[in-house]
C-alpha positions as CSV (number, residue, x, y, z in Angstrom):
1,X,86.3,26.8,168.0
2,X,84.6,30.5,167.4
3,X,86.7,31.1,164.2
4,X,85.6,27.7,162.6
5,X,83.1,27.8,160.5
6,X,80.3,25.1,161.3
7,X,77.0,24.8,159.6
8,X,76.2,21.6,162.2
9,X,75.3,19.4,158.9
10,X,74.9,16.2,161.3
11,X,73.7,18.2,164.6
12,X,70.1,19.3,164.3
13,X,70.3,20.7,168.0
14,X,73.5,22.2,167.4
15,X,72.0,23.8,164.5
16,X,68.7,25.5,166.7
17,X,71.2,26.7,169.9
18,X,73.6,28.4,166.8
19,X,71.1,30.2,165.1
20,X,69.6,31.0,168.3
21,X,72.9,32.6,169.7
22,X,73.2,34.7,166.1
23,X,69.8,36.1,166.6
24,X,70.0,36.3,170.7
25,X,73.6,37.6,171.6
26,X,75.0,38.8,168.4
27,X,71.5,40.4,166.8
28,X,70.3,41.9,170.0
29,X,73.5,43.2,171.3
30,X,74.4,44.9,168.0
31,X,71.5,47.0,167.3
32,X,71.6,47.9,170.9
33,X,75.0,49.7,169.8
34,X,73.6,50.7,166.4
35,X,70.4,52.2,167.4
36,X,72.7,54.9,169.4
37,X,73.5,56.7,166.2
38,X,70.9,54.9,163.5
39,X,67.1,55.2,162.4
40,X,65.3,51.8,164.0
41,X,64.5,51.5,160.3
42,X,67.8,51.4,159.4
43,X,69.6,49.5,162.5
44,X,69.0,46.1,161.6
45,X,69.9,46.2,158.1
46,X,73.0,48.0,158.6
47,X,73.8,45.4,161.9
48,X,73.6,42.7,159.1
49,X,75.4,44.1,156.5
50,X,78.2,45.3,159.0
51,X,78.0,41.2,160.7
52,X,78.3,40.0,157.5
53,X,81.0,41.8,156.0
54,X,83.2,41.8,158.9
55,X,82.6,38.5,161.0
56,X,82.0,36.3,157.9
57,X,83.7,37.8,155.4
58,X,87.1,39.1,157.0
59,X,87.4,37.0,160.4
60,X,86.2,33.5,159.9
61,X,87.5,31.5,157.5
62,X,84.9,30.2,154.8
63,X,85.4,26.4,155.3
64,X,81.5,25.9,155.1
65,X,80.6,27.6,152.6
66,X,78.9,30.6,151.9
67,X,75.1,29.7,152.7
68,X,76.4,29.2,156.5
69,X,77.2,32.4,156.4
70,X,74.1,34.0,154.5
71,X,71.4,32.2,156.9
72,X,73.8,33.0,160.2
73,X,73.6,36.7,158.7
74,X,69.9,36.2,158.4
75,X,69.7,35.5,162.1
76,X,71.4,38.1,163.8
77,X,69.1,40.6,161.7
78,X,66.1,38.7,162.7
79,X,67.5,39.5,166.0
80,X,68.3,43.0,165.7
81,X,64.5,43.6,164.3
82,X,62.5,43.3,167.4
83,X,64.4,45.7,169.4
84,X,64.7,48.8,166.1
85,X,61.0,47.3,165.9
86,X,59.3,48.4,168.9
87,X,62.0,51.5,169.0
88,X,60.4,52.5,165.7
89,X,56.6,51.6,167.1
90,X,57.3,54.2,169.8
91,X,58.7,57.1,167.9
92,X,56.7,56.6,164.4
93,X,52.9,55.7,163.8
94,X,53.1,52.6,161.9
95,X,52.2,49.0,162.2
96,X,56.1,48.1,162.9
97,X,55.5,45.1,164.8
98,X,54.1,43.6,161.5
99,X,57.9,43.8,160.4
100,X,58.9,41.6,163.6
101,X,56.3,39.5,163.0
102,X,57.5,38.6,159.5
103,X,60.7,38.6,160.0
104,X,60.1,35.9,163.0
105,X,57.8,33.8,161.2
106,X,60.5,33.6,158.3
107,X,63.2,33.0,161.1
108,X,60.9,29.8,162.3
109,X,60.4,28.3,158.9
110,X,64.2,28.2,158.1
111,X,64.9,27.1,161.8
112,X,62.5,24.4,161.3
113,X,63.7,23.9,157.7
114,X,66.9,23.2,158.9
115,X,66.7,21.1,161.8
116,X,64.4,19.2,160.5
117,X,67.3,18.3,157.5
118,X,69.4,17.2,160.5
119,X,67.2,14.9,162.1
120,X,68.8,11.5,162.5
121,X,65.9,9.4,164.5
């Protein structure tokens, strides 16, 4: 069930706890790993490029499509960008919680956006 792909077309709940464990688990515990020997700045994007290339492009199979696998990629990085956030707001002088900020409020929109397509009172 981890390898199939599953974009929860018909399971709006499904659809929030997914996204949430891209972001939560996946996002956070990857740039904990990449921040060892990355620039916060660059962390997250790297996490989401490396997530996306490996996990969706070379493990699971593509059986939902590719915008499954774009807006699960856009999770985990909105993950990873609290953590390289406040890492970055410690060692640099420079608003970076604005960056988590906007990369949340995006996160919300979609999450919204998308459970809100899979609603079925």
């Amino acid at each position: 069930m981890l390898l199939d792909a599953d974009d929860f077309s018909d399971d709006w709940y499904g659809h929030v706890t997914n996204q949430a464990g891209h972001a939560f688990v996946v996002g956070f515990g990857m740039v904990i790993l990449a921040l060892t020997v990355l620039h916060p700045v660059a962390a997250p994007i790297v996490v989401a490029a490396a997530y996306f290339v490996v996990w969706e492009g070379l493990i699971q199979p593509q059986n939902k499509g590719w915008a499954d696998s774009i807006e699960d990629t856009a999770f985990v990085m909105t993950g990873a960008s609290p953590v390289a956030g406040a890492l970055w707001y410690a060692t640099d002088f420079w608003p970076a919680w604005w960056t988590v900020a906007i990369c949340y409020a995006g996160a919300m929109v979609v999450l919204l956006i998308g459970a809100l397509r899979r609603w079925q009172p």
